[in-house]
C-alpha positions as CSV (number, residue, x, y, z in Angstrom):
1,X,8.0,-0.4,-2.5
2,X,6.7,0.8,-6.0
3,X,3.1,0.3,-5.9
4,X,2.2,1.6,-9.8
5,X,2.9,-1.8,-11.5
6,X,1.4,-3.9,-8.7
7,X,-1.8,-1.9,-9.5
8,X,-1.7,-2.5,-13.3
9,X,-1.2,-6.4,-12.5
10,X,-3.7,-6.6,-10.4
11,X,-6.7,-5.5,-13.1
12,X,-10.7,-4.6,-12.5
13,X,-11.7,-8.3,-12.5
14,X,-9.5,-8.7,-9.7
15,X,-9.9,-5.5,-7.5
16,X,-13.6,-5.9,-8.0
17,X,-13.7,-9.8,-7.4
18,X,-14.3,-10.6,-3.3
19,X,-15.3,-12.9,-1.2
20,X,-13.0,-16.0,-3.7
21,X,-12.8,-19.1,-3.3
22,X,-10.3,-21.7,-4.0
23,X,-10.5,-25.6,-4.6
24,X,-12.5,-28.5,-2.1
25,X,-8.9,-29.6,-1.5
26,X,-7.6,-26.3,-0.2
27,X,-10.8,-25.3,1.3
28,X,-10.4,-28.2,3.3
29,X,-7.5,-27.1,5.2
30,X,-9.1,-23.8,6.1
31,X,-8.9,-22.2,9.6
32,X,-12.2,-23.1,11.7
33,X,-11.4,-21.5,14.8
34,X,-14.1,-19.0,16.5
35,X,-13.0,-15.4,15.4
36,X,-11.4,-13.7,17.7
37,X,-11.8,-9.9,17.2
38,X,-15.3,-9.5,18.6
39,X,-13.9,-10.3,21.9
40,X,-10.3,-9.5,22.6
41,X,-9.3,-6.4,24.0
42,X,-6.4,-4.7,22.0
43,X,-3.2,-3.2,23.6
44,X,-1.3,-1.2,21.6
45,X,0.7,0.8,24.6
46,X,4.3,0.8,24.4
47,X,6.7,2.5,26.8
48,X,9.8,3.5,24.7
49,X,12.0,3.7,28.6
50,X,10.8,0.1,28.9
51,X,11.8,-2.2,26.3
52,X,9.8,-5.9,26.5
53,X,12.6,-8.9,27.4
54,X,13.3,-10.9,24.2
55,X,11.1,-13.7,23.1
56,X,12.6,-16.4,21.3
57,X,9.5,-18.5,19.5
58,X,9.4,-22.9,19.6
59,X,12.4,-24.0,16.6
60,X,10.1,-25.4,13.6
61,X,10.3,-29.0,12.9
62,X,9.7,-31.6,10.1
63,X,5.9,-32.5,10.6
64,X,4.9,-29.2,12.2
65,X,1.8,-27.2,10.9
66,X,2.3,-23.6,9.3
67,X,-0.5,-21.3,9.3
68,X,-0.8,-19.4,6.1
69,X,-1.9,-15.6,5.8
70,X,-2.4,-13.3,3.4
71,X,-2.3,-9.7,6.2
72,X,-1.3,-7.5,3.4
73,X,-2.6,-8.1,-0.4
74,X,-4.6,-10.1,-2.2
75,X,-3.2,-13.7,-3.3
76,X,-4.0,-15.1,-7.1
77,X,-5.1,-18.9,-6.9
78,X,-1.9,-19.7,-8.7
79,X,0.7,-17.9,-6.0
80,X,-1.6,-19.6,-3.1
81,X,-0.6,-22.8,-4.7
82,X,2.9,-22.3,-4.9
83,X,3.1,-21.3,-1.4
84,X,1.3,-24.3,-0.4
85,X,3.5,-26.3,-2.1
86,X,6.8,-24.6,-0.8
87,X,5.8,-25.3,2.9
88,X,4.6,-28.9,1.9
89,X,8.2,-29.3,0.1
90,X,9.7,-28.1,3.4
91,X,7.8,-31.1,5.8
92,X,5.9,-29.0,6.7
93,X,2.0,-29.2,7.0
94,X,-0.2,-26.2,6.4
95,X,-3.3,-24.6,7.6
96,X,-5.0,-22.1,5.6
97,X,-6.7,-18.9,7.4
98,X,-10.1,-18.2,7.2
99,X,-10.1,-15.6,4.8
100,X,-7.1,-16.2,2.9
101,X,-8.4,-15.7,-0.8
102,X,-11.2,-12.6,0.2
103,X,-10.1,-9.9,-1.5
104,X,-11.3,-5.9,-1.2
105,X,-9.5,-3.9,-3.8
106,X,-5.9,-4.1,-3.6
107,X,-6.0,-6.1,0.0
108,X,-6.9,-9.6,0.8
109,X,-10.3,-8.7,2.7
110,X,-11.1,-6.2,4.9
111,X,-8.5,-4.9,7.8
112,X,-10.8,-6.9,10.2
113,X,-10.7,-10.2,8.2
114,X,-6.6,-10.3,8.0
115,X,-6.2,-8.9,11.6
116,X,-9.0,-12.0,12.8
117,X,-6.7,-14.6,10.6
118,X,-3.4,-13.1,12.1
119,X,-5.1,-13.4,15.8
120,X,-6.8,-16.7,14.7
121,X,-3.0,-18.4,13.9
122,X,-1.2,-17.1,16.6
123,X,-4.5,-18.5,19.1
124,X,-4.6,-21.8,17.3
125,X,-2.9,-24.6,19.7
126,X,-2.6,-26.8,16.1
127,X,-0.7,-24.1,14.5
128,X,3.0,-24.3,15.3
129,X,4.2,-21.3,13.0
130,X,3.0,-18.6,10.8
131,X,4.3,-17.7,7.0
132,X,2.8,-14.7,4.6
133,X,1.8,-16.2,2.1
134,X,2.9,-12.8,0.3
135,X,3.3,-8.7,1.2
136,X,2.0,-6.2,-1.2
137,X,0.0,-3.6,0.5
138,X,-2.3,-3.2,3.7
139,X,-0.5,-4.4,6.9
140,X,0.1,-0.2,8.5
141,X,-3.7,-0.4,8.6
142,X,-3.8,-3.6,10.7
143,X,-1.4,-2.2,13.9
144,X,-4.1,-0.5,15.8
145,X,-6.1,-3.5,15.7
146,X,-4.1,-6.1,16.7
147,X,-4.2,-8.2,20.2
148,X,-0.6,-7.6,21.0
149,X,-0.6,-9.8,24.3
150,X,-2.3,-12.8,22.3
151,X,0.9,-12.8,20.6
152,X,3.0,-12.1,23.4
153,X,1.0,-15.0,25.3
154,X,1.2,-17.3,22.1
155,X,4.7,-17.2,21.1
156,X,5.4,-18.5,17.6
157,X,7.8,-18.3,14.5
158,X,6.1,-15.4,12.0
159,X,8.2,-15.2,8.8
160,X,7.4,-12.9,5.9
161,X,9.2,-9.6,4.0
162,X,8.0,-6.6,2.1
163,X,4.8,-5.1,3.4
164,X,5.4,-7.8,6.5
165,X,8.0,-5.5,7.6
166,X,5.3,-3.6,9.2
167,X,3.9,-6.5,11.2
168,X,7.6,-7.3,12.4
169,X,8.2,-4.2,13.9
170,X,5.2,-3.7,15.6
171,X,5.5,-7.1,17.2
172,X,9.3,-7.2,18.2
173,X,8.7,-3.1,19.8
174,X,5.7,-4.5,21.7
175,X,6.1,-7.6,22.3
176,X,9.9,-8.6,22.1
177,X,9.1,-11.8,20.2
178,X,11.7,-12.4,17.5
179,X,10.3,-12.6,13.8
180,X,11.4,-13.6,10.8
181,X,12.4,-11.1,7.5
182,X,12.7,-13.7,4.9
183,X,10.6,-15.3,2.3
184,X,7.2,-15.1,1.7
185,X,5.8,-18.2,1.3
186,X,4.8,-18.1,-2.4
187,X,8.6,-16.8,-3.1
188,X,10.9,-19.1,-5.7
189,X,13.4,-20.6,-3.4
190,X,16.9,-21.2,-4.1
191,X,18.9,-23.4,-2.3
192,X,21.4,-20.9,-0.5
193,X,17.8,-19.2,0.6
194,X,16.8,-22.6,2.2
195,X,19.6,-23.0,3.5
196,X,19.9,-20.0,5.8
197,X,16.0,-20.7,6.2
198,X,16.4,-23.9,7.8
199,X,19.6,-23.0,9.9
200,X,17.5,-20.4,11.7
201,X,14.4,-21.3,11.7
202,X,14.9,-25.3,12.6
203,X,17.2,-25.4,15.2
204,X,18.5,-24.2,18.3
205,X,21.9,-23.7,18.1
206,X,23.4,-20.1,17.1
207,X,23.2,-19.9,12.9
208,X,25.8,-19.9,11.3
209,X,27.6,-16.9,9.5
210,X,25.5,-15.5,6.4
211,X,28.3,-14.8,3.3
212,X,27.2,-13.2,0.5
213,X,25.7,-15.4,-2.1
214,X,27.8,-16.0,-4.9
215,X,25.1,-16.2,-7.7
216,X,24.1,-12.6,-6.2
217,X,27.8,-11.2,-6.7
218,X,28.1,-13.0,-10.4
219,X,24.5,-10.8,-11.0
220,X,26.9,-7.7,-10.0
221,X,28.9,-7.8,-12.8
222,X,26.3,-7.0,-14.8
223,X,23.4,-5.2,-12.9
224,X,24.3,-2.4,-11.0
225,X,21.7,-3.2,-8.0
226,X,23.4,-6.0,-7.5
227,X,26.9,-4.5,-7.0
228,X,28.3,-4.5,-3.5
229,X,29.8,-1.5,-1.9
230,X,31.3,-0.8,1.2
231,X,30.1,3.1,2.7
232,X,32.3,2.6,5.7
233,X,34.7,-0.1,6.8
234,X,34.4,-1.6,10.1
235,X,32.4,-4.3,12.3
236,X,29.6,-3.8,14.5
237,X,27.7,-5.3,17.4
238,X,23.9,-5.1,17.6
239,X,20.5,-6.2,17.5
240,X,19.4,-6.7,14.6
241,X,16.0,-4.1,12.6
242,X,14.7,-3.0,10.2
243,X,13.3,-4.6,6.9
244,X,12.0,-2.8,4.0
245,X,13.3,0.8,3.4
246,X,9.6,2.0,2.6
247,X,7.9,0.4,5.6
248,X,10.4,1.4,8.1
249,X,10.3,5.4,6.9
250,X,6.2,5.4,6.4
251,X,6.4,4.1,10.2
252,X,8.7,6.9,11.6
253,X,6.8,9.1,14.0
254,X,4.1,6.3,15.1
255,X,4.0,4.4,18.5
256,X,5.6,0.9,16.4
257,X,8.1,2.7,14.3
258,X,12.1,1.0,14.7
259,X,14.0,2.5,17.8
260,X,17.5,2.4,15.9
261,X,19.4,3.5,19.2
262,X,22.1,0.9,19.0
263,X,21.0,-1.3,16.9
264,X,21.9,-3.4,13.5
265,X,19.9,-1.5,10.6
266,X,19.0,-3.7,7.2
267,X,17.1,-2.2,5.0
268,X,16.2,-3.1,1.4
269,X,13.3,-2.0,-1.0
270,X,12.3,-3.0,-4.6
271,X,10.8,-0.8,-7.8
272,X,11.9,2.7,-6.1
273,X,13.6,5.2,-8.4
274,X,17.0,6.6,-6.6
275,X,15.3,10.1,-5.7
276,X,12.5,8.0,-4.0
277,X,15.3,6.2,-1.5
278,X,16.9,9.1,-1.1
279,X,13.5,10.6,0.3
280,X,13.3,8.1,2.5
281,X,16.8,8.0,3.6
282,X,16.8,11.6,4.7
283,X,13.5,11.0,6.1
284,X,14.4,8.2,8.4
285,X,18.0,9.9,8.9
286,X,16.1,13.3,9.9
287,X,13.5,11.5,12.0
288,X,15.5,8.5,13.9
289,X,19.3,9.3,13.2
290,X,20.4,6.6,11.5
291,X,23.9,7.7,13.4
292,X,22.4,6.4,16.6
293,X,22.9,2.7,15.1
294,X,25.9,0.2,15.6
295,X,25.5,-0.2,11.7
296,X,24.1,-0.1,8.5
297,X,23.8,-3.2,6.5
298,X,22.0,-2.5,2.9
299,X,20.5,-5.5,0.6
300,X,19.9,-4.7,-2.8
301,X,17.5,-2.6,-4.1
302,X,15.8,-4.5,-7.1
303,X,15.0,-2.3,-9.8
304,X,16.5,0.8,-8.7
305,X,19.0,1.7,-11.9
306,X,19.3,5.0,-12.8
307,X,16.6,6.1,-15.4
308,X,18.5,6.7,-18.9
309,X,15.7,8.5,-19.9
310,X,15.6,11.0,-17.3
311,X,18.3,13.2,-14.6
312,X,18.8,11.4,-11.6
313,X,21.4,10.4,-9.1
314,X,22.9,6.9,-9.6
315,X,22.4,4.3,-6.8
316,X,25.7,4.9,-5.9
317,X,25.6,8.6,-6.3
318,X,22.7,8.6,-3.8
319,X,24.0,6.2,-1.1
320,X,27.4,8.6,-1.3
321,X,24.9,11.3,-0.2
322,X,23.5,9.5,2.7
323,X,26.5,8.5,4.4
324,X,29.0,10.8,3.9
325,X,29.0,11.8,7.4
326,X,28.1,8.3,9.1
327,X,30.8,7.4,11.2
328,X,29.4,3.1,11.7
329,X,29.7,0.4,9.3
330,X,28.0,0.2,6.6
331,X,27.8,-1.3,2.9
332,X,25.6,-2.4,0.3
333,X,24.8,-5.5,-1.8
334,X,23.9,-7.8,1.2
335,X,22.0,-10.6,0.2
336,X,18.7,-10.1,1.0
337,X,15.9,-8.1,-0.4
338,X,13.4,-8.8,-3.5
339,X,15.5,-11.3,-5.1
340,X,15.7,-15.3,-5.2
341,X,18.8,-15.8,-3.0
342,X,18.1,-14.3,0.2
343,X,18.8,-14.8,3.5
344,X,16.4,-15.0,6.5
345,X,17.1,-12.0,9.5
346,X,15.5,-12.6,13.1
347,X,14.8,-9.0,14.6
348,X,15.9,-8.5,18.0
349,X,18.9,-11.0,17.6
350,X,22.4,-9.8,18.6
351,X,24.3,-10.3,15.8
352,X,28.0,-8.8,14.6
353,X,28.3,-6.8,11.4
354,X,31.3,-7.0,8.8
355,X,31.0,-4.0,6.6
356,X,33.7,-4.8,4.2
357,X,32.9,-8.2,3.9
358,X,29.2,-8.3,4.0
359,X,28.3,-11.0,6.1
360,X,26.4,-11.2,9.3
361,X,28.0,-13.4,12.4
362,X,25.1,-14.4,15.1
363,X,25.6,-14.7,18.6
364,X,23.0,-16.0,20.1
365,X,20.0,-19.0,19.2
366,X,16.9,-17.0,17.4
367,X,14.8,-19.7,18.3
368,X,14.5,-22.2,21.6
């Protein structure tokens, strides 16, 4: 993820402002729980030969309560709004953490604070699921500290994208729970993104095939990262990982980095010139063999046109470069990613790939 505009927007007043606060009405709702860092021994040991069973979390449900974070950065009062009203708009109820508007620098409070609020939701008997309120930057810092059998003993939905990737793969590897890669709750929903929301998230039966979305193609015709292409015909069987491109190379090498051995890759990634995938490609590729997946399905990667101003690779250029030699499915221009239609991906479900006509076939419930 390109982190240079994200600084600009974010200002002095805000990096140096901690410790905010937001309205009676909101403060209201806040988490009271006891913190729970202070006592809680942290696990962090994963034995690669011994993968953790699956964990499908509780369905969601009309009337439930979501617990709202902020693990990576810093939320404006105005974004904090719009995901309360998102959830609210859903049927949902929602429960604010503790230290969801704390802000130190470009993170929202210290690595302590979000890890206690993450711990805090996942401990909470009132809480029945957990949404980012929004990604950024911050949540590599948080995997050494966090409780992983908490979690594992307090099974719950935990839905989020972008810098959330981190937290996903972490948990699944550890764990086994199944999470969410989808919207973050302050994102502007469409109604082929609520859709696919709701389907997987809401009830038990297997979700239904994901198609392309058609608003996303019609973007196609005009924007190049929007423009679908298939790298390798074919269909594929796997377990679906993976998230965002720059999260899932920056983790390569570390105890919770993504075990691709077999698996359904998706990757996307927003604001990253073509030479800066293409690092991370070869990285992951060098590091994890993308060849050891089933396949390779590709969302769109907002905001990564060729610079006119400047030599470089095209998109298409680059992802010709990358897998050239792959012999599994793959293609780009799924719908997910940095953009308003999206569809929501449960890591650690077994799902079946169609390269050449981008769309994703589930077999099996991600939630009981």
């Amino acid at each position: 993820m390109e982190r240079r505009n994200f600084f600009k927007k974010l200002g002095a007043a805000t990096v140096a402002s901690t410790f905010l606060s937001i309205d009676s009405n909101a403060e209201s709702k806040q988490l009271t729980t006891e913190n729970l860092s202070e006592n809680t021994s942290v696990n962090t040991s994963v034995n690669k030969a011994d993968s953790p069973k699956i964990i499908k979390p509780k369905a969601l449900k009309k009337g439930d309560t979501i617990g709202l974070i902020t693990p990576g950065s810093f939320i404006s009062y105005n974004g904090l709004q719009k995901a309360i009203s998102n959830i609210e708009s859903l049927g949902f109820k929602v429960k604010l953490s503790k230290n969801i508007r704390k802000a130190r620098g470009y993170t929202a409070g210290s690595k302590e604070e979000r890890v206690n609020d993450l711990h805090d939701m996942f401990a909470d008997k009132d809480v029945d699921g957990i949404w980012a309120a929004r990604g950024g930057y911050g949540c590599t810092g948080l995997l050494p500290l966090i409780d992983f059998d908490l979690i594992k003993k307090n099974p719950k939905v935990f839905i989020g994208y972008s810098d959330i990737t981190a937290l996903h793969l972490a948990i699944n590897k550890i764990t086994g729970l199944v999470t969410f890669h989808g919207p973050v709750a302050s994102s502007t929903f469409s109604e082929y993104s609520k859709k696919y929301f709701e389907k997987m998230i809401m009830s038990a039966n297997i979700p239904p095939k994901v198609y392309p979305s058609k608003d996303n193609d019609e973007l196609g015709e005009n924007k190049d990262a929007f423009k679908p292409r298939i790298l390798n015909k074919g269909k594929a069987v796997g377990r679906l990982i993976g998230g965002n491109l720059t999260l899932v190379a920056s983790m390569v090498g570390t105890k919770w980095g993504a075990d691709l051995n077999d698996k359904l890759l998706f990757i996307e990634d927003v604001g990253e010139a073509p030479y800066r995938i293409d690092r991370m490609l070869i990285q992951l590729n060098q590091a994890s063999n993308i060849g050891s997946a089933k396949g390779v399905a590709i969302g769109i990667f907002t905001g990564a046109n060729k610079p006119e101003d400047e030599l470089s690779l095209s998109v298409d250029e680059m992802l010709d470069d990358n897998t050239k030699d792959l012999t599994i499915p793959a293609s780009y221009g799924f719908s997910f990613g940095h953009i308003r239609n999206q569809f929501t991906l449960p890591l650690g479900i077994k799902a079946e790939m169609d390269a050449e006509n981008r769309t994703l076939e589930f077999l099996e419930s991600a939630v009981i």
